[in-house]
GUKEKE-842671 format. One line per 4 residues: number of its first residue (from 1); their letters; for each residue x, y, z of C-alpha. Coordinates in steps of 0.2 Angstrom, whole numbers, plus 2048, in hexadecimal, padded with zeros to 3 digits. Example, Ala and Ser with C-alpha at 12.3 -4.5 7.8 and 13.67 -1.06 7.14 Angstrom:
1	AS	83E 7EA 827 ~ 844 7FB 824
END
This chain:
1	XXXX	800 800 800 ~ 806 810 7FC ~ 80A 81D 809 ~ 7FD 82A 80A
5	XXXX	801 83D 80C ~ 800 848 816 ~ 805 83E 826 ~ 7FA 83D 836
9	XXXX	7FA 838 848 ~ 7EA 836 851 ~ 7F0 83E 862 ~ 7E2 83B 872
13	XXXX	7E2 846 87E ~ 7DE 843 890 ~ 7DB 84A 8A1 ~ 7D7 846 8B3
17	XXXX	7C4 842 8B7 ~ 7BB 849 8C9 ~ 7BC 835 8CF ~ 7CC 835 8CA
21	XXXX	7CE 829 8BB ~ 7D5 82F 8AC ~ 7CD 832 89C ~ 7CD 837 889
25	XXXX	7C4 849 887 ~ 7C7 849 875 ~ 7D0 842 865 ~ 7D8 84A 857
29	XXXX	7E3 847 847 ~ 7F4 851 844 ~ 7FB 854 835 ~ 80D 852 834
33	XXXX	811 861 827 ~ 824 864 822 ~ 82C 874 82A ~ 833 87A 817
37	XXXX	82E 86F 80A ~ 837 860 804 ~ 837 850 807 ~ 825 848 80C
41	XXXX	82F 83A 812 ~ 83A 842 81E ~ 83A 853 825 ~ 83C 85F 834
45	XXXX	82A 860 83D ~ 820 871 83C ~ 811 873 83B ~ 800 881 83D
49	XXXX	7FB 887 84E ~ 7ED 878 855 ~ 7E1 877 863 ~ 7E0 867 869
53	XXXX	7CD 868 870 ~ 7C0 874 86F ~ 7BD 870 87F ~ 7CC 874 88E
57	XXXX	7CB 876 89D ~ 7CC 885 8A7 ~ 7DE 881 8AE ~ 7ED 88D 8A3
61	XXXX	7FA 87E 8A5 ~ 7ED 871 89D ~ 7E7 87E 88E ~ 7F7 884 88B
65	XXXX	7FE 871 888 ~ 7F0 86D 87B ~ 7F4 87F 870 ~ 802 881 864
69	XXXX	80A 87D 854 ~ 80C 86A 84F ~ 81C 866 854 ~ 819 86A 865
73	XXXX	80B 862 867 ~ 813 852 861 ~ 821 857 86F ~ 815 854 87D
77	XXXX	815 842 87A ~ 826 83E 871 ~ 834 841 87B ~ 847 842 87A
81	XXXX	852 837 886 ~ 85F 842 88D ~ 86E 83E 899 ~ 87B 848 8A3
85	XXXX	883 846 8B3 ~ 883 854 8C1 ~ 891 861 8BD ~ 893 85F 8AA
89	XXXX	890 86B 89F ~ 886 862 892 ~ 877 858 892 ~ 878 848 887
93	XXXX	86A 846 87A ~ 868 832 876 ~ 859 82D 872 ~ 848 82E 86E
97	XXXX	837 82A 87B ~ 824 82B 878 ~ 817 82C 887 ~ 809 821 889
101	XXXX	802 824 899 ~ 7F9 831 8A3 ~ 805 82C 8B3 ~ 815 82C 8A7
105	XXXX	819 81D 8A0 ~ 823 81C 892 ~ 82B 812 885 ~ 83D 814 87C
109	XXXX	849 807 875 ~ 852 7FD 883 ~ 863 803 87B ~ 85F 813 87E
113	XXXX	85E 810 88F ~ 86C 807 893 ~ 876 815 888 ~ 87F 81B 89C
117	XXXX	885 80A 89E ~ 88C 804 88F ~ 894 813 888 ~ 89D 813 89B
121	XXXX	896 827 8A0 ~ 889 824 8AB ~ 88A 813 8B6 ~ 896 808 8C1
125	XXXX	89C 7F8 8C2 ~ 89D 7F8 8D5 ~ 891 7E8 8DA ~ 888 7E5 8C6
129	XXXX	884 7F3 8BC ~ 87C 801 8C3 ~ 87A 814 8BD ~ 881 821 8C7
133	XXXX	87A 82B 8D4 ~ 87C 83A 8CD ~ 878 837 8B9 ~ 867 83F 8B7
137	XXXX	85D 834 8A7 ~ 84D 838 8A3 ~ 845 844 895 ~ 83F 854 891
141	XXXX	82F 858 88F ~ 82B 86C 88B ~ 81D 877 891 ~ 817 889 891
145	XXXX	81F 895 89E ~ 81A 8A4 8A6 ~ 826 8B3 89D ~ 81F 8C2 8A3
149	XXXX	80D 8C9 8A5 ~ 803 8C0 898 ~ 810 8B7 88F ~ 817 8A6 88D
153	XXXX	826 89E 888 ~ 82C 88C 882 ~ 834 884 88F ~ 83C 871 896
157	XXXX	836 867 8A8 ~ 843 856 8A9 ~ 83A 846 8AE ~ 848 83C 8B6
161	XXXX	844 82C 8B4 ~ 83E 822 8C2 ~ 83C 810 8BD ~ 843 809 8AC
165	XXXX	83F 7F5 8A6 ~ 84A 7ED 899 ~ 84A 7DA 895 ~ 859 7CF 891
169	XXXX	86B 7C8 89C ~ 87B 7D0 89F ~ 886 7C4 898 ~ 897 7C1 89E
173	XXXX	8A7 7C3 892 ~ 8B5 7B5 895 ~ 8C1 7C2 88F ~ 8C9 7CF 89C
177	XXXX	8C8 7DB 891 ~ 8B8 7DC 88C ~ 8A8 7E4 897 ~ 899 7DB 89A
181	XXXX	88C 7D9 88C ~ 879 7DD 88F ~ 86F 7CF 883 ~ 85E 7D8 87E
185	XXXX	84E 7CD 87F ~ 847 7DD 873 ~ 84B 7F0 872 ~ 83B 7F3 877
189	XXXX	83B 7FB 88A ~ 832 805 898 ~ 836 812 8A2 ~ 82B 81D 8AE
193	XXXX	82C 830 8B1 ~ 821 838 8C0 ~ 810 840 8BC ~ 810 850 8B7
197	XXXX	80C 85F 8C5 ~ 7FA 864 8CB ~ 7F3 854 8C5 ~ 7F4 858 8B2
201	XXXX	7F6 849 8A5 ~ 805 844 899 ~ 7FF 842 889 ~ 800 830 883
205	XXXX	802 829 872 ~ 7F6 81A 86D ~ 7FE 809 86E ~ 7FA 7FA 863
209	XXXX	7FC 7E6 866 ~ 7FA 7E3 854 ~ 80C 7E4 849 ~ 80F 7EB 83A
213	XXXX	80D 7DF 82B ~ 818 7E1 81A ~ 814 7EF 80F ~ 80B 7FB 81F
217	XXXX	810 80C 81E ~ 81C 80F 82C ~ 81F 821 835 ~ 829 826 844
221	XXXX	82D 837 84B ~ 83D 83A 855 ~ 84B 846 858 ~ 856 841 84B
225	XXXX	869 848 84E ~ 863 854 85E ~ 872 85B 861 ~ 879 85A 877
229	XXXX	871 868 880 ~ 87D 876 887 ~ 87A 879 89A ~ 87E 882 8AB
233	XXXX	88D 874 8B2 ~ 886 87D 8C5 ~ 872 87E 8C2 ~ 86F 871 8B2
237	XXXX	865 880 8A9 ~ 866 880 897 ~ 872 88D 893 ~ 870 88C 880
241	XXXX	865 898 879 ~ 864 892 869 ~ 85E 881 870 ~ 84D 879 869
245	XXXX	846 86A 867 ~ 846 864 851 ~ 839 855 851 ~ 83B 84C 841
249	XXXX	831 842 838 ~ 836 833 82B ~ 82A 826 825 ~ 82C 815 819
253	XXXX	824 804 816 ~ 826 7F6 822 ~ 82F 7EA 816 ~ 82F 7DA 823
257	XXXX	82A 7D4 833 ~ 834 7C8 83C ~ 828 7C5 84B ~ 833 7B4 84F
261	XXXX	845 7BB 850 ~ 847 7BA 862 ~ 848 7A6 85E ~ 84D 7A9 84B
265	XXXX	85A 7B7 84E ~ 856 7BA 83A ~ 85C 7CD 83D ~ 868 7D5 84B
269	XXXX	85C 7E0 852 ~ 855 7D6 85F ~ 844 7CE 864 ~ 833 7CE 858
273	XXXX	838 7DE 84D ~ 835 7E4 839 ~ 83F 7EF 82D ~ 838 7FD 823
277	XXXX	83F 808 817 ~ 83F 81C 821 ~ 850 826 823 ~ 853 825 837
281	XXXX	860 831 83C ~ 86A 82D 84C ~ 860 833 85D ~ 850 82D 858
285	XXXX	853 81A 85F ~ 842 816 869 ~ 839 822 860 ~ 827 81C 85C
289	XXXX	822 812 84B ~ 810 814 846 ~ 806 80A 83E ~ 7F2 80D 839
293	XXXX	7F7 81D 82F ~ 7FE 825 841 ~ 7EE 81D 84B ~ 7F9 811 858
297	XXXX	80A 80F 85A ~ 813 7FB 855 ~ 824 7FD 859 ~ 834 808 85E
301	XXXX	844 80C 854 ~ 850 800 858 ~ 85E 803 84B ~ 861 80D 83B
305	XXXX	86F 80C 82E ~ 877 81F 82B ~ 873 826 81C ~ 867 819 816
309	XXXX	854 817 815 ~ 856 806 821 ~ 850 803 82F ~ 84B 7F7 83C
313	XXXX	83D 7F7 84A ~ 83A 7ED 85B ~ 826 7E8 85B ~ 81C 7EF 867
317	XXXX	80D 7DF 86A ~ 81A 7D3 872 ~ 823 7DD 87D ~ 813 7E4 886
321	XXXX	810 7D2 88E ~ 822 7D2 895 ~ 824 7D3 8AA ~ 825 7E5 8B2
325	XXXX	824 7DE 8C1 ~ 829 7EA 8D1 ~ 82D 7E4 8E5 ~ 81A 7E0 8EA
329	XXXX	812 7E2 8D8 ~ 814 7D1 8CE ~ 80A 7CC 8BF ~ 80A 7DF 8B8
333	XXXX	810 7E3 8A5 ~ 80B 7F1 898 ~ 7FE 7E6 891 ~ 7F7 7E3 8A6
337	XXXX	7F9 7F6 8A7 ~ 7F0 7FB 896 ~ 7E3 7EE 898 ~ 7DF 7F0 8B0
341	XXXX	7E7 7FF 8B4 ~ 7E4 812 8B5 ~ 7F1 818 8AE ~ 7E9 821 8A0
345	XXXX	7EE 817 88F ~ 7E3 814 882 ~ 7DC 807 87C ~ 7DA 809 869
349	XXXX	7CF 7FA 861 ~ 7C9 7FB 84E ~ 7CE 7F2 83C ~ 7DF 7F4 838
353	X	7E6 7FC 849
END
């Protein structure tokens, strides 16, 4: 099938009801329109001013989160992965995330993650792998500031993270000179960030337990090649000016699907994963991959060959039954969570999704 132009995302948005649960107040569909024209296939995101509901609430922090161009819009829900450890004068951009809970859930690639230890910056060695007390990992996420009377300015809150879930084995290298080696299950992982203040909602993205089949139309926006982040070595305030978030947006055809390759190992990228034909720039590794022309997300970005329209995807479906279980809470995973808890994810049901 071909792929149909312009792109979209059907983006929820959701809020806090009076007994509590969360809830979907409205649904609309985003069109993913080039900053300068170009490529349709990959470009830098801009985008018209939207609303995203006719109907907000009388709370500033909530309207002003639901008004603005495209791209910032989109950056409510997909997120950079950003490192630094306390005194350095630069924070490390390494990844890409999407959210998808109200409570701040997210998911990235398990790579990503594990970035601090295995390029040696930011964990020890001191009694198994562990990161380091004072790395700060998490994301950025921007909102509307107060700047004087009745204006506002773009500006960043870091989520630290505060629990992470990646599957696989340190294995152990009979050679001295060689570290120890993390064996992925998938690429696929979790991580959990705390709410956001005053009881308003992150703003999730819709997954899908259904994969991608050859031929699908393929998209995933990320921040492809975000340059590290200039800050204040003393107060870990951006210093740089110039600094904004550059969300890109690539998409291709799913070419195949390899749903048995955590037995097979047909491909290195590991677990149930497919290929598809999109330019993916470093920095946007667990970005999201939607299927369902943008309704759901299917996957993550695992891996990318430079300069190539190559790429290869971890699948979502399987990896949402895999355990997160935590000291007194057993038997929970994304797919428990999506399915029995109030965690404010959606649950998208149709043909095709």
């Amino acid at each position: 099938m071909d792929i149909e132009f312009p792109l979209s995302i059907l983006k929820s948005v959701w809020s806090h009801r009076p007994d509590g649960r969360w809830a979907i107040s409205n649904l609309k569909s985003l069109t993913l329109k080039p900053e300068k024209p170009g490529d349709d296939r990959y470009f830098l995101l801009g985008g018209d001013f939207e609303l995203m509901t006719n109907r907000p609430n009388r709370q500033i922090a909530d309207a002003l989160s639901l008004f603005g161009t495209t791209d910032y819009l989109m950056q409510q829900s997909i997120v950079p992965v950003v490192a630094w450890n306390e005194g350095e004068s630069a924070i490390r951009c390494i990844g890409t995330a999407s959210i998808i809970s109200c409570t701040g859930y997210l998911i990235t690639a398990a790579h990503v993650l594990l970035d601090p230890i295995e390029a040696g910056y930011g964990a020890t060695h001191i009694g198994g792998h562990q990161y380091r007390k004072d790395l700060n990992f998490g994301v950025l996420i921007p909102y509307m500031a107060p700047a004087g009377g009745i204006y506002f300015a773009k500006a960043f809150r870091f989520f630290p993270f505060q629990k992470m879930w990646v599957w696989g084995d340190w294995k152990q290298s009979p050679l001295l000179h060689e570290d120890d080696r993390w064996e992925y299950l998938t690429d696929v992982a979790v991580c959990k960030i705390r709410e956001m203040p005053n009881g308003h909602a992150h703003q999730p993205l819709n997954m899908s337990l259904n994969p991608f089949v050859p031929g699908e139309a393929a998209y995933s926006l990320g921040y492809a090649e975000l340059p590290n982040i200039e800050i204040n070595p003393n107060t870990s305030v951006i210093s740089d000016r110039s600094f904004s978030l550059n969300i890109y947006v690539t998409a291709g055809k799913v070419l195949q699907t390899f749903p048995q390759n955590h037995i097979a190992r047909e491909v290195s990228t590991p677990g149930p994963c497919f290929d598809f034909n999109a330019r993916v720039p470093g920095k946007m590794s667990g970005a999201p991959v939607f299927g369902a022309q943008g309704a759901v997300i299917r996957g993550v970005v695992s891996r990318s060959f430079s300069g190539e329209e190559h790429a290869y995807g971890s699948m979502l479906g399987p990896a949402m039954a895999l355990p997160m279980d935590e000291p007194e809470v057993n038997g929970q995973s994304l797919r428990s969570l999506l399915e029995r808890g109030n965690e404010g994810m959606s649950q998208v049901h149709g043909i095709g999704l």
